[in-house]
ROTI-402463 format. One record per atom (N, C-alpha, C, O): x, y, z; residue in one letter. Coordinates in steps of 0.02 Angstrom, whole numbers, plus 50000, padded with zeros to 5 digits. Each point is the difference from the previous one (the first is absolute). Layout:
<recs>
XYZA ...
</recs>
This chain:
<recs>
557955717452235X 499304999349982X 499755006649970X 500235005450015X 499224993549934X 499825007649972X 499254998549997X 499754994449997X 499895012150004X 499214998149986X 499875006549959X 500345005150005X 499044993849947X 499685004549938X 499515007750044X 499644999550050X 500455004349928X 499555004850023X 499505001649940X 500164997749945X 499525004250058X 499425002349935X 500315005549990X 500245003850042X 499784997149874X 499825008549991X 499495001549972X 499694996449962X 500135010850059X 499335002749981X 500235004349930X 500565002149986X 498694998849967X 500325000949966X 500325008650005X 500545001649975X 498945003850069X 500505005250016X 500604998749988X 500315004049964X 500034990450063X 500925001550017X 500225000049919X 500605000749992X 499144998949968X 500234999749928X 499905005049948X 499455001849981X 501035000049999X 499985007349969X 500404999549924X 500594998949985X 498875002249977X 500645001649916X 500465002550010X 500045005150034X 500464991749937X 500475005349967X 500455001050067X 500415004550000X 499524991450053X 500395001950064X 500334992250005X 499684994949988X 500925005350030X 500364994750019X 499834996150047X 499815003550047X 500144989549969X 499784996550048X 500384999250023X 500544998149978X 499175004350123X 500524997950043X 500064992750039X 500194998850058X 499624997549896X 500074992450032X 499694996449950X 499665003049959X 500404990750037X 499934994249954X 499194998349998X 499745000050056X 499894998849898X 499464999449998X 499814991049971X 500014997849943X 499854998750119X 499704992449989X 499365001149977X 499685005249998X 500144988549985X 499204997949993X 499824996950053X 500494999350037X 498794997149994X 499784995650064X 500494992350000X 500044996150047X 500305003249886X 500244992349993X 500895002150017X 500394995349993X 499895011050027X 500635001750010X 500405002449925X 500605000949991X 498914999649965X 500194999349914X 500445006249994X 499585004549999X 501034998249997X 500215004949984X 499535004649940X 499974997149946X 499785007650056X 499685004449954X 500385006549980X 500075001449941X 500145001750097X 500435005849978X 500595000650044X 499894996950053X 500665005649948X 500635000850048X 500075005750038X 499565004049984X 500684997450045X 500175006450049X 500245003049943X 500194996949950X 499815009350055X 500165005649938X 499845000749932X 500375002549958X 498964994650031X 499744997849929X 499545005650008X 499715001250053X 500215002749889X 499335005050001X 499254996649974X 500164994649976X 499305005950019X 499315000249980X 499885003549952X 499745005550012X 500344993449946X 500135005349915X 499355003950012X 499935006149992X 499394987550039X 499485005349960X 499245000250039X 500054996950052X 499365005449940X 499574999250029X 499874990550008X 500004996450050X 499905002049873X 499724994449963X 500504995050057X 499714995950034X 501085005049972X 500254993250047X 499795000950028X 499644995050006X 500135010650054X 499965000050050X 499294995550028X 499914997850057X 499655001849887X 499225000450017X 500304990749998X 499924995550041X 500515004749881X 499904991150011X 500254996050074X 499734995050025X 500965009350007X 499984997350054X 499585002050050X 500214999650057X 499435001849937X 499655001150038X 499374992550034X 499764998950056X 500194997949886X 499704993049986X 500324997650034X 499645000950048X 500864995849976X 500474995350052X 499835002750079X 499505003250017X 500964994950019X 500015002150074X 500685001349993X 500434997149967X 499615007850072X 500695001949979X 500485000350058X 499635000250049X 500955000149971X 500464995850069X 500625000649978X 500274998549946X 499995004650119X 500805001749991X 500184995250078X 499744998250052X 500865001549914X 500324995150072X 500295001750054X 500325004749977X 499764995250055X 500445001750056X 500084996550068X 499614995650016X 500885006150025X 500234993150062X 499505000850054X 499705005250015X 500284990350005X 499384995650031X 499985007950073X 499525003750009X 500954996550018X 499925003050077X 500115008149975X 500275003450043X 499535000649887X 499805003849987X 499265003849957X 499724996649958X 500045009650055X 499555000449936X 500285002549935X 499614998349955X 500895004850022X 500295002549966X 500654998649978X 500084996050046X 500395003749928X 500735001449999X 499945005550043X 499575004150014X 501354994050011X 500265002750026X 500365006149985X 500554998549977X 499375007650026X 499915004749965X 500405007350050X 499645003050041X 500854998449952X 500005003650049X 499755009249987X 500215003149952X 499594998250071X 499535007050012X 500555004849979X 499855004349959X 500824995550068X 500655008549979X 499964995949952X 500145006050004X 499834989349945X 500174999649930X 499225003449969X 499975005349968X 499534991150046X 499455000749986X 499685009649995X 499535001649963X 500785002550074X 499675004550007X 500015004349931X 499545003349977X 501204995749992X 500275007049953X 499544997549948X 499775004249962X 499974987350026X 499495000349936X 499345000450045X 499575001049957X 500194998950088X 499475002650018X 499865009650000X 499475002749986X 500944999750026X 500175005749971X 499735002049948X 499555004249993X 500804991849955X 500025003049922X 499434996649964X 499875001949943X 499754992950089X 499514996950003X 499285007350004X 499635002849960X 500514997750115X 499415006250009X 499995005049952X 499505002349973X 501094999450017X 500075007549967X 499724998149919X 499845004649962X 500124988750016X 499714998649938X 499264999649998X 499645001549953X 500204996350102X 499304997950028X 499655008249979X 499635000249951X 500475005050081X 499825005750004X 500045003649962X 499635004850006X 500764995049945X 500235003049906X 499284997149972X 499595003149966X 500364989350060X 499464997149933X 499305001750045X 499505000849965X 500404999950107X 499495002450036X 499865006549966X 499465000649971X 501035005250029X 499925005649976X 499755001749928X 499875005949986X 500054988849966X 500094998249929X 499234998049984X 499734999749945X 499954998650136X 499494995949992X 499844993049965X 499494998349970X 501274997350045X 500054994149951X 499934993950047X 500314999450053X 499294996649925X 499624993850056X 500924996050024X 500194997150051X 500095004149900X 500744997150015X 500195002250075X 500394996350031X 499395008849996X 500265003750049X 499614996250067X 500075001350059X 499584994649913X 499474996850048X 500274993450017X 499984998050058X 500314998049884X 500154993949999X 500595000850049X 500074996550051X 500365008649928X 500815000150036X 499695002150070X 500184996050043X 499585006949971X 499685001550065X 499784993850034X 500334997950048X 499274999849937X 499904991650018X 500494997050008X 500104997450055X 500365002049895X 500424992049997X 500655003650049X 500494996450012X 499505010550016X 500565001750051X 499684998250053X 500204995050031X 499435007449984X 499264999850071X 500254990550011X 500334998450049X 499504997849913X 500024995349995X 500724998250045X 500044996750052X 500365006049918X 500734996750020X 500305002950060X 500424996950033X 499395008549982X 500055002150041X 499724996850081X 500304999350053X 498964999249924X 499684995950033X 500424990350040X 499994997050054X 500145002649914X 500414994949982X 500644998250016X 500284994650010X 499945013149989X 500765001750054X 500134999650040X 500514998150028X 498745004949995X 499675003450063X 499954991350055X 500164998450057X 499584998649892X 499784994550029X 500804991850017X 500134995450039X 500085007349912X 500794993850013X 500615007150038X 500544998150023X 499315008149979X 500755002150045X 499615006450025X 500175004949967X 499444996350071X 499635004550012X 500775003350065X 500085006149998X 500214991350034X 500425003150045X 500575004949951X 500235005550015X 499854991849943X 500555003649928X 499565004549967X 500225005649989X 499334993149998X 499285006549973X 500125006250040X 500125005649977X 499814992550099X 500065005750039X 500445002450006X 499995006250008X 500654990049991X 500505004850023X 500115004149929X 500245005650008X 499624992549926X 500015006749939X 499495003950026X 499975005549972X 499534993450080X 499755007550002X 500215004550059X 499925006050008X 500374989550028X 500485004250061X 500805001549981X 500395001550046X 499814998149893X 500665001149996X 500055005249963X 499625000449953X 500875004950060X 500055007449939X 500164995649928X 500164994249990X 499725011049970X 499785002249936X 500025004149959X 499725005350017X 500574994649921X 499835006249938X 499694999749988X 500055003649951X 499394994450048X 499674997749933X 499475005549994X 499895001850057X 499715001949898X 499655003949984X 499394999150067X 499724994650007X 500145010250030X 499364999150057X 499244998149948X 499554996150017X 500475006649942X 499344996349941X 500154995249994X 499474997050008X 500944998949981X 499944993249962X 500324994850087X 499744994750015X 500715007950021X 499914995950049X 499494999350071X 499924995250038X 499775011549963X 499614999050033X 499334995350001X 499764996750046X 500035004449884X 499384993549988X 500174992050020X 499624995350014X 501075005249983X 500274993349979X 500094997250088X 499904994150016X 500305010850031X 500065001250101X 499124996949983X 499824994149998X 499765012049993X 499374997650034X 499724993049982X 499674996650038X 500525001549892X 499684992949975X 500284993650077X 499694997850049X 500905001549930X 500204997250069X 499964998250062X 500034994750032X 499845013949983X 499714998650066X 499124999549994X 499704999650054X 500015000449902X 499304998750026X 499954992949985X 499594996650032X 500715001049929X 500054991749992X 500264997350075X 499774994650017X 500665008550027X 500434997450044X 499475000550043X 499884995250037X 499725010249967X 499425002650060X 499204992549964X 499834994850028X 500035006749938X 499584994149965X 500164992350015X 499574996150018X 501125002349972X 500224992949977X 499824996450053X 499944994749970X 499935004150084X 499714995450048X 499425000550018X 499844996250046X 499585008949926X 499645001050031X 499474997149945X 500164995949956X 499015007450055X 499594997249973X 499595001949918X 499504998649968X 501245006550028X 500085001649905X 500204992149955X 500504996449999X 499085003549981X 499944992449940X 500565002949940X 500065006150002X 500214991649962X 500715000349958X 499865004249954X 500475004049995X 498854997549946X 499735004449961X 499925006250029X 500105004949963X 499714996150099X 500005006650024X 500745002950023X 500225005549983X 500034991150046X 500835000849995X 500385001849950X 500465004150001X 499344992549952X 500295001649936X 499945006749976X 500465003949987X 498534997750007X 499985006549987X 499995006150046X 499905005649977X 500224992950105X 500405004050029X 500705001149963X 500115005950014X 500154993149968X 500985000450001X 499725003649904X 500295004549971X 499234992450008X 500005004249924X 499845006950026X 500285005149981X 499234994550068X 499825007050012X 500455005850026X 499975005949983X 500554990450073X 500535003750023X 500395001849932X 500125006049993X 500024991049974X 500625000849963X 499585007049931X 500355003849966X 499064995950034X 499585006849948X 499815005350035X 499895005349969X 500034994350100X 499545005250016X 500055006549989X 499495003249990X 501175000150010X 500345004149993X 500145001649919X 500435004349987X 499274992949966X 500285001749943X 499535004549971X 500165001749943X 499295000850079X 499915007749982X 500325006050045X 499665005150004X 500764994750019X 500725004550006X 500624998349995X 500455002050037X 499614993549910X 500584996849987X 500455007149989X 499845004249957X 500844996750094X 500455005949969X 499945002850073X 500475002450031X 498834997049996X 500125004050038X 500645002450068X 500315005050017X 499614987050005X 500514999150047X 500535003749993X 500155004550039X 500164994049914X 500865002750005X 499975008049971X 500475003950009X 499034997749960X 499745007549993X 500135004850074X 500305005250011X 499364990850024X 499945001950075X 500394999650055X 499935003350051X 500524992249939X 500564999150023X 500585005949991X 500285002650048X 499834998849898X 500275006549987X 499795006650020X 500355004550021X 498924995449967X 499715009050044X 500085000550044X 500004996250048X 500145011849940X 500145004250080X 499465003850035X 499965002750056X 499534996549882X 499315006549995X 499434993150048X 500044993950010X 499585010450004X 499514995450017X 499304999049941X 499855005049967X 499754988850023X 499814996149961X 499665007649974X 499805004650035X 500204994949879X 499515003849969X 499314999250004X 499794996050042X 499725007849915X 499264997249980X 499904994449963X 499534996150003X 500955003749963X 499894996349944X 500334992050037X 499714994549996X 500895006750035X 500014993050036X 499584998150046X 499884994250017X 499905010150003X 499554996350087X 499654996949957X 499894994150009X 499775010249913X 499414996749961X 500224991749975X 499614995350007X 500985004249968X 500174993049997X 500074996350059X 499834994150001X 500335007750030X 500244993050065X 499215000850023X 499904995750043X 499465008549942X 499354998950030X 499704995649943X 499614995250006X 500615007049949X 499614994349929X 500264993649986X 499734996449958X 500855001650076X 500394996049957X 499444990850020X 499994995049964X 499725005950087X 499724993050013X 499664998649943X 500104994949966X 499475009750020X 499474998349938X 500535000449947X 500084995049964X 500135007950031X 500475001849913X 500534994249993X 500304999349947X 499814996450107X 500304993349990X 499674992049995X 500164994849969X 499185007750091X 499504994849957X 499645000349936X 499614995749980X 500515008349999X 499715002649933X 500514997549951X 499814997049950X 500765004050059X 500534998049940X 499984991950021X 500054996349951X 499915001350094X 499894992750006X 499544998549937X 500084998549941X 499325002950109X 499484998849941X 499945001549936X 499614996349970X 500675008249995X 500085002649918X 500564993649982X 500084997549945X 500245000650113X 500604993349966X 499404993950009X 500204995249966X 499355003650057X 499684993649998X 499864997950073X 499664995150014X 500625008750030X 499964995950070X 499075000050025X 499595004550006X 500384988150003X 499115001150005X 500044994950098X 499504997450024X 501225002750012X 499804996550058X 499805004950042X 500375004750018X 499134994649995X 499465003150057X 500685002650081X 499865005050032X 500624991849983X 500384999650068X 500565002749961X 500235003150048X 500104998149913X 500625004149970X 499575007149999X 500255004350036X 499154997849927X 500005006149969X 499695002650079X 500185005650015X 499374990750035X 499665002750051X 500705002050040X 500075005950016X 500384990149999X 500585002050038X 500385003249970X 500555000550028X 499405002349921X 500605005549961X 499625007750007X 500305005349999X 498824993850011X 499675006249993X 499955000450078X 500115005750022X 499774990850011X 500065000050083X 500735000350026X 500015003950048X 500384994549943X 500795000350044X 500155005050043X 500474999150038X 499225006249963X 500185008750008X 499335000950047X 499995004950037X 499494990849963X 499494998250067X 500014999450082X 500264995350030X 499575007749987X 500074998950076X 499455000050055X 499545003950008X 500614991050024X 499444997550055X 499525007550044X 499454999550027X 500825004249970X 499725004850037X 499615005349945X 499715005050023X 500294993749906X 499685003249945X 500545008149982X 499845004849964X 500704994350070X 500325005749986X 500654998549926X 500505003049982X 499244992450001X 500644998549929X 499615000249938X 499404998750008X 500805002649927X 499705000049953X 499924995949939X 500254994450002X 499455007449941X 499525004149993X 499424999750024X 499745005550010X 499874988550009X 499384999650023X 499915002350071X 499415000850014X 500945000250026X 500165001350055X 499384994050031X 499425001350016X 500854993349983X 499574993850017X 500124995650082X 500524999050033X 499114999949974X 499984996050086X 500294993950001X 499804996149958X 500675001950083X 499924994150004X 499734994749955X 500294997649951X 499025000450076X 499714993849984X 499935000349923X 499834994949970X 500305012249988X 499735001549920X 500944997749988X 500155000349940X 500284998350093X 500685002149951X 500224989050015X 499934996750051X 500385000949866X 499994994449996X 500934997350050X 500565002750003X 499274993550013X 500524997850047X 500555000249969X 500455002550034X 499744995649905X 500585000549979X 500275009649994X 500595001250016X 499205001749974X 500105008050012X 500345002050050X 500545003050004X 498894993950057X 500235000250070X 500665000250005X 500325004650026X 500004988449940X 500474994650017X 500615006849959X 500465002850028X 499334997949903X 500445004749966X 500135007950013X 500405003949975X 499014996750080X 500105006950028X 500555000050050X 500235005450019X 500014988950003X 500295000050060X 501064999049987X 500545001650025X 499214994949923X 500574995749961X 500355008749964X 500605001249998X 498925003049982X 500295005949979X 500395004250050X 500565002649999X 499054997050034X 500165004550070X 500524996950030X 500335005050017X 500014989850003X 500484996950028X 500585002749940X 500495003150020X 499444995749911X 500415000249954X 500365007450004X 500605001249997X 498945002550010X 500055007149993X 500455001750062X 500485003949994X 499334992650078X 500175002050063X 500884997150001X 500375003850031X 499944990849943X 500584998250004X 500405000449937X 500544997050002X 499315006149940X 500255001349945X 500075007049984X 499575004150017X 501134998249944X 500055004349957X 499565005549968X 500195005649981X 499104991550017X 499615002849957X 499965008449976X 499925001949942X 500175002050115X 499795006449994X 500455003550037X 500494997150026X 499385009749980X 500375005050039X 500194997950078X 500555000750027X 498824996550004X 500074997050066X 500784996350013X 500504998549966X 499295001150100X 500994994650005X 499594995550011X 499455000950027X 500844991249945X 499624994150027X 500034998950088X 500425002550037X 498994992849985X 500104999450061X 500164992750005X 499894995849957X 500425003150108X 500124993450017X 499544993049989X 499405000450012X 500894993749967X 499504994850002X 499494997150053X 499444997449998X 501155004950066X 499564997550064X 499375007550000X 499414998850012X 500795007849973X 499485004550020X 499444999949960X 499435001750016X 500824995749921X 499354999249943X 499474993950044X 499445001550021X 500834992449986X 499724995650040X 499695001350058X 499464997149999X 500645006450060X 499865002250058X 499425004049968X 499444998850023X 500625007749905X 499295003449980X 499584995950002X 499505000850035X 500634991949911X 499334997550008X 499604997150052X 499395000650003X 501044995950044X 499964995250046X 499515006650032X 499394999649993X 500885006150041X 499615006050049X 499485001649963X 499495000550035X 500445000249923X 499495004349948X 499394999650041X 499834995350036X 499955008849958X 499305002950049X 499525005949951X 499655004250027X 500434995249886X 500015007649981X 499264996649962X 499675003649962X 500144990450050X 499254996649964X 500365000549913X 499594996449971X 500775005149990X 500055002049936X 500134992749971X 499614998049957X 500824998750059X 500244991849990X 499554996450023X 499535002450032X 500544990349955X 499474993350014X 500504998350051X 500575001049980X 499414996850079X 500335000950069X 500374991749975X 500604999049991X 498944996850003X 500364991649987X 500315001249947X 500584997850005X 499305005149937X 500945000249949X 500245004050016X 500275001649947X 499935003450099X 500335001250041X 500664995750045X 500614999649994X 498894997750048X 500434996950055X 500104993049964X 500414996150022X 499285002749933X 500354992949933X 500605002349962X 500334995249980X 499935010650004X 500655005349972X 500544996750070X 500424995550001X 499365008950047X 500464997450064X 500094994849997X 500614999249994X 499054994450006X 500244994850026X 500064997749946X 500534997050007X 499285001849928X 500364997049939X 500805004349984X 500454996149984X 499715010050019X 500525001150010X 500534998150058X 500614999749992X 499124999450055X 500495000250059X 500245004950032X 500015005649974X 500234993050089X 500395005050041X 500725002649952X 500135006049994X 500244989449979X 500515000549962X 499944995849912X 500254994749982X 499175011949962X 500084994149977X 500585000649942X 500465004050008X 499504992249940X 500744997149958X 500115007549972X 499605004749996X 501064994949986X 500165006949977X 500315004650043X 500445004049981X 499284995550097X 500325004450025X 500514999950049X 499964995350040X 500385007749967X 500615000650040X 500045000350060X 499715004750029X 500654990650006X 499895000350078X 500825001250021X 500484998949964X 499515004250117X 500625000450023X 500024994450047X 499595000150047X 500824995049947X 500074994750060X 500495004350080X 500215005750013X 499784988750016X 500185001050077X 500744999150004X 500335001950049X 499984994849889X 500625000350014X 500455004649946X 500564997949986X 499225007649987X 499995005349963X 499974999449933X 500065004549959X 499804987750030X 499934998749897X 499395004349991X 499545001450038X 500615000149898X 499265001849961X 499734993149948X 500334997249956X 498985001450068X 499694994049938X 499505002949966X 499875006050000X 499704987649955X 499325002249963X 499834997850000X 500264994949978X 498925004550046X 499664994750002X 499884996749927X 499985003449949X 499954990050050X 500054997549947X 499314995549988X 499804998449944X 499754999250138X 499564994949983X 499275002350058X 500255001250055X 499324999349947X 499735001250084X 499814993550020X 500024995149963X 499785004750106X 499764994750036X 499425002750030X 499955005150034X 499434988949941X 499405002950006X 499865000850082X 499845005050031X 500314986849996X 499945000250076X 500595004050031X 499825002350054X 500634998849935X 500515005450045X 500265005349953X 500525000549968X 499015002950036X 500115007449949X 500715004850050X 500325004349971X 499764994650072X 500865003450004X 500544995250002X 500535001450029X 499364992749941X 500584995549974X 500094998049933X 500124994149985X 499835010749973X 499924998349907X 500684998449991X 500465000350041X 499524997649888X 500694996649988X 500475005549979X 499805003149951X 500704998550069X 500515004649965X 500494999050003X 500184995850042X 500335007849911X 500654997449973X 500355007350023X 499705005449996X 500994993750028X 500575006050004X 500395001849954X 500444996649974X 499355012150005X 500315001849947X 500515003650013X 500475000449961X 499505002450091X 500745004050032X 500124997350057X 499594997050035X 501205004349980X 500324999850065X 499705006450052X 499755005449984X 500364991650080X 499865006350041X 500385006649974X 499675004749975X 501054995450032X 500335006649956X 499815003049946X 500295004849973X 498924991049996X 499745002249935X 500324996349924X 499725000749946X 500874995750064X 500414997149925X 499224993950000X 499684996750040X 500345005049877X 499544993949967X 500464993450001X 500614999050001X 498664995949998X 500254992949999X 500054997949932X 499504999349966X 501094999650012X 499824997249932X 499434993149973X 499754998349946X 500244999550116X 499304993349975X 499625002050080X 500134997350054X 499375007949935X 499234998150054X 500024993350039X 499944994849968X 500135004950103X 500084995250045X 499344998950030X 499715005150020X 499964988349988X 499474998950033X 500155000650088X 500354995850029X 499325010350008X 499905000650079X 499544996950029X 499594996849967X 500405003450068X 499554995050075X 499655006950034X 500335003250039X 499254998149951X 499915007750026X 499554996450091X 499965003250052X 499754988049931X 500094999250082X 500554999650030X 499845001950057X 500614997149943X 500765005150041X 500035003750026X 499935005249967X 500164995750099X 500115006450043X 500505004249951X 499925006149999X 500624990849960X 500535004849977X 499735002949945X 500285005449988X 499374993549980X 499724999049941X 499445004649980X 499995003149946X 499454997350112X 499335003350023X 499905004749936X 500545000749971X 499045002050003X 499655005449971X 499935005350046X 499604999750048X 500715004449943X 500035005850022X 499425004950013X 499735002550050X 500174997849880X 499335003549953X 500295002349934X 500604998749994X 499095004949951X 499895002349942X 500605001349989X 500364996650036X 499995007649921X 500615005549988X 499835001249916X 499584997349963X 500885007250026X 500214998749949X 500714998449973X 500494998750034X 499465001849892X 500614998749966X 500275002449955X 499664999849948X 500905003150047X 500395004949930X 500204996649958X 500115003249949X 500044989050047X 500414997249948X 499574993149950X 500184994949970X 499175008450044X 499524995849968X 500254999949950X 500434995850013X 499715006249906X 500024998849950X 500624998249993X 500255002349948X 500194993750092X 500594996750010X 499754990950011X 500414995849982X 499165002650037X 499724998050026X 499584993749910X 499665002049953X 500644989750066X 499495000749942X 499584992150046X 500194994850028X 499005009349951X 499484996950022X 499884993649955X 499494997150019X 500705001049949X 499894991649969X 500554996550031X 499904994050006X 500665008350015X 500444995650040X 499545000450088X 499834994950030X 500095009749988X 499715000650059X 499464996050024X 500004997450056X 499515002049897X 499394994949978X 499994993549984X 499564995950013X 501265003049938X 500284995050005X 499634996549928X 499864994049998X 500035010249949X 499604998549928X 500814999449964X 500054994849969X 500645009650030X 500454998149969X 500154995150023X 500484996949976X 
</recs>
C-alpha cells in the first residue's frame, strides 16, 4: 500500500535535483526523481497543481538510511553557507528543503538519526555539529506540543546558527593559546551576525531568525547577547540551547575530552544551575533513554552490543545487536540479544575501538 504526502513549495529548489518523484492530486506523474527545475517560471507553473510524492503506506518518507544520508547532508550544509555567506536567497531555499528532510528522517527513523549523533566521526565539528543539534531538538520537540512548521524551523535554525563563526570550530580545536580579543569578539557577535546573514538571504520566519539570535540565551539572564530572562527567550532557543550543550558535552568538539553519554544525561536530569528550561531537559533524558541508539553497552555474559532501537516503556531493555565476542573478535553479521536474559543483561555504557570496522547499514539492516 502507498499514500501521497504534499509538498510544499519550500521543498523545491532550481537547478537542484529532485529527491523523489513528483505526482499531481490525480497520481499524474509530473516530474521523476532526479529531474532538475530549469527555472523560476517552472517552478511558479507547478506551483498551480498540488503537488505529491508517493510513498508506502506504514511510512512518512522513504526509507532512507541516515550513514548513507549524512556525507550529502554534509556537503549539503557546507553549500548552504558558501551561498548564506554570498548573501544569495539560494542559501535559504537549500536551508529549507534540508530542515525539511531532515525533519522527515527525524520522523520515519528517528532511533538511526540518533545513533549518527552518538556514533564517532570525522567529519568537520562546523558542519557536523549543526547537523547533532538539528536532530536532537527535533527528537526533544517530536512528541510534544511543537506543531510541524515550528519543528521545521527549529532544525533550520539549528543547522545556521553558528554560521557567523563559520571556521571557527576547528580553528579552536587546534589552539594551544587561550581565546584572543578578537575571537571572544566573534563567538560574542556571532548570534546577531548569523541572523543577519539569514536575513540579507531572505529569511523573513519570525521562529528561525528569533531562535538563531536567541540560542546562546539563558533562563537565568546570564547568556547572550541580550542577556534575556526566561519568559523574553522563544522556546525553540531554549530547546537549541540545550541540544548544543549536550552536543558539545559528548563530542569531539574542542580541546576538552568528551564526557560520557550517561554523565552528559545525569547533567541534565540533576541540573539545579536555573540556566536551561528544566522540562526540555528531563524531555532530552527520557526521549533519549537510559541507553540510547548508538551506544555501546557491555553485556553480562562478556559480548559487547549497540543499541540499535529504544523502548519507550522499558528504557533499560532497548533493542541491541552483538558486535563482539566476549574475547573482543568482531561478529561478522551483528546478532540480535535478549538483553531480558539474565545472560544477556546490560551491563551499562562502554566503549568501543573497532567502530569504523563496523558497518552501520548492515547493523540497521538498510543493506
Amino acid at each position: 500500500m502507498s499514500k501521497k504526502i504534499n509538498i510544499a513549495m519550500s521543498d523545491l529548489i532550481v537547478d537542484e535535483p529532485l529527491p523523489w518523484s513528483i505526482y499531481d492530486q490525480d497520481s499524474k506523474l509530473l516530474l521523476s526523481k532526479g529531474q532538475v527545475i530549469g527555472s523560476r517560471e517552472k517552478l511558479d507553473s507547478l506551483s498551480k497543481h498540488g503537488l505529491f510524492r508517493i510513498v508506502a503506506e506504514d511510512t512518512t518518507v522513504d526509507i532512507h538510511s541516515p550513514f548513507i544520508a549524512v556525507r550529502e547532508y554534509i556537503a549539503r550544509l557546507s553549500r548552504i553557507y558558501d551561498e548564506l555567506e554570498a548573501g544569495k536567497p539560494v542559501g535559504k531555499e537549500l536551508a529549507e528543503a534540508l530542515a525539511r528532510e531532515i525533519f522527515e528522517l527525524c520522523e520515519s527513523e528517528s532511533d538511526a538519526a540518533l545513533a549518527l549523533v552518538h556514533l564517532p566521526n570525522t567529519f568537520d565539528s562546523s558542519l557536523f555539529h549543526p547537523l547533532q543539534c538539528a536532530i536532537l531538538c527535533d527528537v526533544i520537540t517530536q512528541p510534544r506540543e511543537f506543531p510541524e512548521h515550528e519543528r521545521v524551523m527549529n532544525i533550520a535554525a539549528a543547522l545556521t546558527c553558528n554560521i557567523g563563526m563559520r571556521g571557527l570550530f576547528e580553528q579552536l580545536k587546534k589552539q594551544d593559546t587561550p581565546l584572543s580579543a578578537t575571537q571572544r569578539r566573534v563567538i560574542a557577535q556571532h548570534p546577531q551576525k548569523s541572523a543577519k546573514m539569514l536575513s540579507d538571504a531572505g529569511v523573513r520566519d519570525a521562529i528561525w531568525l528569533k531562535t538563531v539570535l536567541q540560542h546562546h540565551e539563558l533562563n537565568d539572564g546570564s547568556g547572550y547577547p541580550g542577556k534575556l530572562k526566561k519568559q523574553d527567550i522563544i522556546r525553540g532557543a531554549k530547546v537549541l540551547a540545550i541540544a548544543e550543550r549536550y552536543s558539545i558535552m559528548i563530542s569531539d568538539h574542542d580541546k576538552a575530552k568528551p564526557i560520557s553519554i550517561n554523565d552528559a544525561l545525569k547533567t541534565f536530569f540533576m541540573d539545579q544551575s536555573g540556566k536551561y528550561e528544566k522540562k526540555y531537559c528531563l524531555l532530552l533524558v527520557m526521549e533519549l533513554s537510559v541507553f540510547p541508539p548508538g551506544s555501546f553497552v557491555k553485556l553480562s555474559n562478556g559480548e559487547t552490543a549497540i543499541v540499535t532501537r529504544r523502548d519507550k516503556d522499558k528504557s533499560t531493555l532497548p533493542s541491541i545487536k552483538c558486535v563482539a565476542a566476549g574475547d573482543g573478535t568482531l561478529i561478522d553479521i551483528p546478532q540480535p540479544r535478549d538483553c531480558s536474559r539474565s545472560d544477556q543483561e546490560i551491563q551499562g555504557i562502554c566503549t568501543f575501538d573497532a567502530v569504523e570496522e563496523l558497518d552501520f547499514n548492515q547493523v540497521w539492516e538498510y543493506a
